[in-house]
N, C-alpha and C positions, 0 to 999 in steps of 0.2 A: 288283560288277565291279572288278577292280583294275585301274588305269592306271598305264601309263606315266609315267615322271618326265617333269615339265619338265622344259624347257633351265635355265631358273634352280635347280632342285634338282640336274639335274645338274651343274651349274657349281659347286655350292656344297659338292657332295659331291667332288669333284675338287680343287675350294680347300683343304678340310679334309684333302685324305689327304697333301696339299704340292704338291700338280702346280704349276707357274707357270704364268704366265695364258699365257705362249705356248704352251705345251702342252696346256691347257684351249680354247684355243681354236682348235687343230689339231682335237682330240678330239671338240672339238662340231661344227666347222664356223661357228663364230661370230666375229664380229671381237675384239679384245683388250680394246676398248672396251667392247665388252655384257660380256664377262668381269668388266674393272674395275667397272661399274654393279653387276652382282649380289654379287660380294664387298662392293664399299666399304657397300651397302644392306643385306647379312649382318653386316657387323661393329656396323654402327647400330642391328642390332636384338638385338646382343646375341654374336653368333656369334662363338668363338673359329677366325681362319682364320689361318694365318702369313704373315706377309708376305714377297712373294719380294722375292728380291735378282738384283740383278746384270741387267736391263732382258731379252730376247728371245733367247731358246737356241735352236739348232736341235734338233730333234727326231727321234728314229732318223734320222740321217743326214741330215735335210732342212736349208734353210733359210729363216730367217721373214724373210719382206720388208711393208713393210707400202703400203696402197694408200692414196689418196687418198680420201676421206669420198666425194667428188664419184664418184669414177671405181668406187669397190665399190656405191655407187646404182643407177649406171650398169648393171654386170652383173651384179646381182643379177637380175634379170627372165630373164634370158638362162638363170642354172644354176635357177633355178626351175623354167624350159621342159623345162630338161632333167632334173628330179627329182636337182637336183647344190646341195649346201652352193655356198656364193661361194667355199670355199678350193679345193673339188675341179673348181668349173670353172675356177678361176684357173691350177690344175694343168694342168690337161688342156689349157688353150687357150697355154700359155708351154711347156707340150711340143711341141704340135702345129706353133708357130712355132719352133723351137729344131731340132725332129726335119727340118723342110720347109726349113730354110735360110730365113727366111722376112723376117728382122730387116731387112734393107735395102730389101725390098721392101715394109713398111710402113714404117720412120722414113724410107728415104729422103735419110738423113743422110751416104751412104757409109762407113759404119761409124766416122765421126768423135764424140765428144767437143763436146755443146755447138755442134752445126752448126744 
């Protein structure tokens, strides 16, 4: 029986074709960090991968924000519930605040700056 790749094959076949790891890690649904772990652990074992330049591109139109170690912990449980990558519930849950008006009635801040 043939199986599916790993996330680490896929990430490493993605490294190889040039994706940058923010885009590798759109692709997978993985954070840039597991990206970086699977590359820097391909190049130690021999792999020729290119090294990207120029730090986090957005991708078809998007853009890459990155979270806190602590706070993608946090909702990883939640897109799991929901059969969703951490990038696609991150998506779905800053739309659903964005689409609902919703930012003042969670920060709280009165739309200020550092409140």
């Amino acid at each position: 029986m043939i199986r599916p790749p790993t996330t680490e094959q896929r990430i490493i076949a993605y490294a190889k074709a040039g994706k940058s790891p923010a885009e590798i890690a759109n692709l997978t649904g993985r954070t840039i960090s597991t990206v970086y772990h699977y590359t820097c652990k391909a190049r130690r074992a021999g792999f020729h991968i290119p090294k990207a330049h120029g730090g986090a591109r957005a991708v078809d139109g998007e853009t890459v924000i990155a979270l806190k170690a602590t706070t993608a912990k946090a909702l990883h449980p939640e897109a799991a519930d929901r059969g969703m990558s951490l990038n696609q519930f991150c998506n779905a849950l800053l739309a659903a605040i964005s689409e609902d008006d919703l930012e003042e009635a969670i920060l709280g801040d009165g739309g200020k700056a550092n409140a």
